[in-house]
C-alpha positions, 0 to 999 in steps of 0.5 A, a space after each residue: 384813582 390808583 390802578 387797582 380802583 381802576 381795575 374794579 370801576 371796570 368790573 364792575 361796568 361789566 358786570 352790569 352788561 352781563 346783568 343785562 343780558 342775563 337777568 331780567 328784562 326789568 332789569 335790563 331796561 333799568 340799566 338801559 335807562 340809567 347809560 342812556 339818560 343825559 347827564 344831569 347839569 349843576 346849577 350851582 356849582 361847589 366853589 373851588 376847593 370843595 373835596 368830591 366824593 373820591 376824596 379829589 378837589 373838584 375845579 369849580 371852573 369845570 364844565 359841569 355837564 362834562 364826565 366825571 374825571 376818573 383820575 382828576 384828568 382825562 374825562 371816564 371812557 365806559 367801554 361798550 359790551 361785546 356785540 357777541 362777535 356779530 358783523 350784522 349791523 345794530 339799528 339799536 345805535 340810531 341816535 335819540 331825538 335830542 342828538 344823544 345815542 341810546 345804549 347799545 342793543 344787548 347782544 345774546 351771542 348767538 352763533 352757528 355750533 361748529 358741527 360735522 356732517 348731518 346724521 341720520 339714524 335709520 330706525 328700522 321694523 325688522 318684524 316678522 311681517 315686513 316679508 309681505 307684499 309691497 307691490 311687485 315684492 316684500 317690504 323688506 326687499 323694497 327697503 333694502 333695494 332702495 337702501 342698500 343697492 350697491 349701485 344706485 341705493 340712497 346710501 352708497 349714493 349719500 355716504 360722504 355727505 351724511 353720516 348714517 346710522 342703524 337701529 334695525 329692531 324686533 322683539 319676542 313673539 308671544 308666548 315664546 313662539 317660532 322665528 316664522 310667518 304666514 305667508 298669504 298663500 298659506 305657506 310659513 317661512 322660517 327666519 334664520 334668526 332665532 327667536 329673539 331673547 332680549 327687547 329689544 333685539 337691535 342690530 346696529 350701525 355707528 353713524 359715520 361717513 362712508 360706511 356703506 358697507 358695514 350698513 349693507 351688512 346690517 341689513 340680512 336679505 330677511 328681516 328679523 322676523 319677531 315683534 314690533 317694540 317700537 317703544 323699546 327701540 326709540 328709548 334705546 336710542 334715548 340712551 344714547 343721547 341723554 342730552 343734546 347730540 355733541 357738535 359733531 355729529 351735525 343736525 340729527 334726525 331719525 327715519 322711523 320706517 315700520 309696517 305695524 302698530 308697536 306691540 310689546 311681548 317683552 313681558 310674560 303677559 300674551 296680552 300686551 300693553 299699549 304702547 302707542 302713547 311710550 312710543 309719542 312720548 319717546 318721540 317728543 323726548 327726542 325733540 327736546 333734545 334736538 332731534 327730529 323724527 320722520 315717519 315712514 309707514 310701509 303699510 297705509 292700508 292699516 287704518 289703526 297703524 295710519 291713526 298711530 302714525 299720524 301722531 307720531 309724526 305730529 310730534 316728530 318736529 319735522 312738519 311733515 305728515 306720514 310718508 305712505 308710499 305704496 311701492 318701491 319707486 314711492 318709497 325711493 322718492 320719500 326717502 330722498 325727499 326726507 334726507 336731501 330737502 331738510 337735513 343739510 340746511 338745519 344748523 344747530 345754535 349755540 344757544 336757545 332762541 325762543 321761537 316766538 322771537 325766531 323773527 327779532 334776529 338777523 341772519 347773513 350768509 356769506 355777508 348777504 342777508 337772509 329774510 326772516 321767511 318760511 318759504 325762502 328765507 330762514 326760520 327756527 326748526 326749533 329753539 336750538 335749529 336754524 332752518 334755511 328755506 326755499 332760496 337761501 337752502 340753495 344758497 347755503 348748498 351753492 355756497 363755498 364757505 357756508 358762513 352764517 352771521 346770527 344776532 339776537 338780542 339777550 331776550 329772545 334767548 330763551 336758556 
């Protein structure tokens, strides 16, 4: 066989390991069958002389159960598909029962995304009502305490290990009222903002490392003061992210932190529509793109707010329920455990593993390996997150070098 019908056996075997991984299971299995059958013996061998099928004379005195020759010497040698650069060793290999090997396990070259730090959007209620009483002092002044505290608040305490972002959000009041709220003493204060003209209206802050201080400006020493267009605010940031987050923003997530039911004075109509299921379905829009969202409610008396929020957070991915903290050491205490538990053990994957196969791949890090376990081991967040529990959570911070080895086989990729 001259080189160029070499060249074209060759690609033609690896096109049918790449058929393999990426068609159908059917046909995966076919393909399977064909490598791993034992070759065929001839009972009656051609005599000598008789031309083969390449046009070469085929030796009558040959083993009739050795490989075909390719130039009419050395015996065929079909290269084995690429193991998808995975040291995680493959039981596929075993061999049969009658001494033969199976085909080698189909790899889907699973890895680990190369991605920065975690990024974590503060998606913030600035309407008029967050100036109530949270305890001992305003939800606004809890929040911006526990935040913004230029000595021990969360921000200033985790800005080299997370990037930060902000949506602090209100909308217009109704009918065009102004910037003010009632106090329950029966006074008014008056924002210094104006009234909103836009919805919504945000203040916003880039997600980087070490921005403490453009976050801390952010934040004025009053909330906005107008409406909740909750809804508006997350499509905002569904703008922003017409796909999945790029690499390197890391794993993201979303705190949303709001102290009312969403309402929507965007429109002329006084009465405004119910935008309860925009804000779920933002929500669940933000998950298909891998990011997750927390829920935060600074007012767990409102029983209507509580039942929206609960479904919110049903949604959000997170498996964790409504945070309620009812004062300021409560709320520091959720916010540290939303950010400091969960964010920086997720990793994002290259590929999207369906997770009713989560537990069909193995998983090392730093070579040791990592039990498919939802208490201590590792599970899937969701089809595109690989979580790290419990002990291999600790591991994975302890660790110098944070490798993961991942290998899946070509099924469990779901796209």
């Amino acid at each position: 066989m001259d080189g160029m019908s070499k060249k074209f056996a060759a690609a033609c075997i690896g096109a049918m390991w790449l058929v393999a991984c990426e068609g159908s299971e059917e046909t995966a299995r076919t393909l399977d069958a064909a490598v791993s059958a034992p070759p065929q013996k001839r009972t009656t061998p051609p005599p000598r002389g008789v031309r083969a099928a390449d046009g070469g004379a085929m030796d009558a005195g040959r083993d009739a159960g050795a490989a075909p020759a390719v130039d009419g010497g050395k015996p065929a040698h079909v290269e084995q598909p690429d193991a998808g650069q995975h040291a995680v060793p493959d039981a596929g290999n075993a061999p049969q029962e009658d001494g033969g090997p199976t085909a080698p396990r189909c790899h889907a070259g699973v890895t680990v995304r190369a991605s920065g730090s975690p990024t974590v959007w503060l998606v913030i209620d600035g309407s008029g009502s967050m100036i109530d009483l949270f305890g001992s002092v305003s939800r606004w002044d809890a929040l911006r305490e526990v935040l913004v505290n230029p000595n021990d608040g969360l921000i200033k305490s985790l800005q080299a290990e997370l990037r930060w972002g902000l949506v602090l959000f209100d909308g217009p009041l109704p009918g065009g009222g102004p910037n003010a709220t009632v106090l329950p003493d029966g006074g008014m204060i008056h924002f210094p903002s104006p009234p909103a003209t836009t919805c919504p209206r945000t203040q916003e802050v880039e997600p980087q490392l070490n921005n403490f201080a453009a976050l801390q400006a952010a934040l004025p020493e009053l909330p906005l003061g107008g409406s909740t267009p909750t809804d508006k605010a997350l499509e905002h940031l569904l703008q922003r992210y017409p796909a999945a987050p790029a690499s390197t923003e890391g794993p993201v997530s979303v705190v949303l932190a709001t102290d009312g039911a969403p309402n929507d004075f965007c429109s002329e109509s006084f009465l405004p529509p119910d935008v309860r299921p925009y804000v779920v379905n933002a929500v669940r829009k933000l998950l298909d793109r891998g990011i997750t969202t927390y829920t935060l409610s600074l007012a767990s008396t409102d029983q209507n707010l509580m039942q929206h929020l609960t479904e919110v957070a049903a949604n959000g991915g997170t498996g964790k329920p409504v945070f309620t903290p009812a004062d300021k050491d409560a709320l520091a205490s959720a916010l540290r455990e939303i950010v400091g538990k969960n964010v920086d053990c997720s990793v994002r994957l290259n590929k999207c593993v369906a997770l009713s196969h989560a537990c069909d791949g193995a998983v090392a890090l730093d070579g040791k390996a990592v039990p498919c376990d939802d208490q201590n081991g590792f599970s899937l967040h969701d089809e595109a997150t690989l979580q790290l529990n419990g002990e291999a959570c600790a591991r994975y911070r302890a660790s110098k070098s944070r490798k993961i080895d991942i290998d899946y086989p070509c099924e469990s990729v779901s796209r």
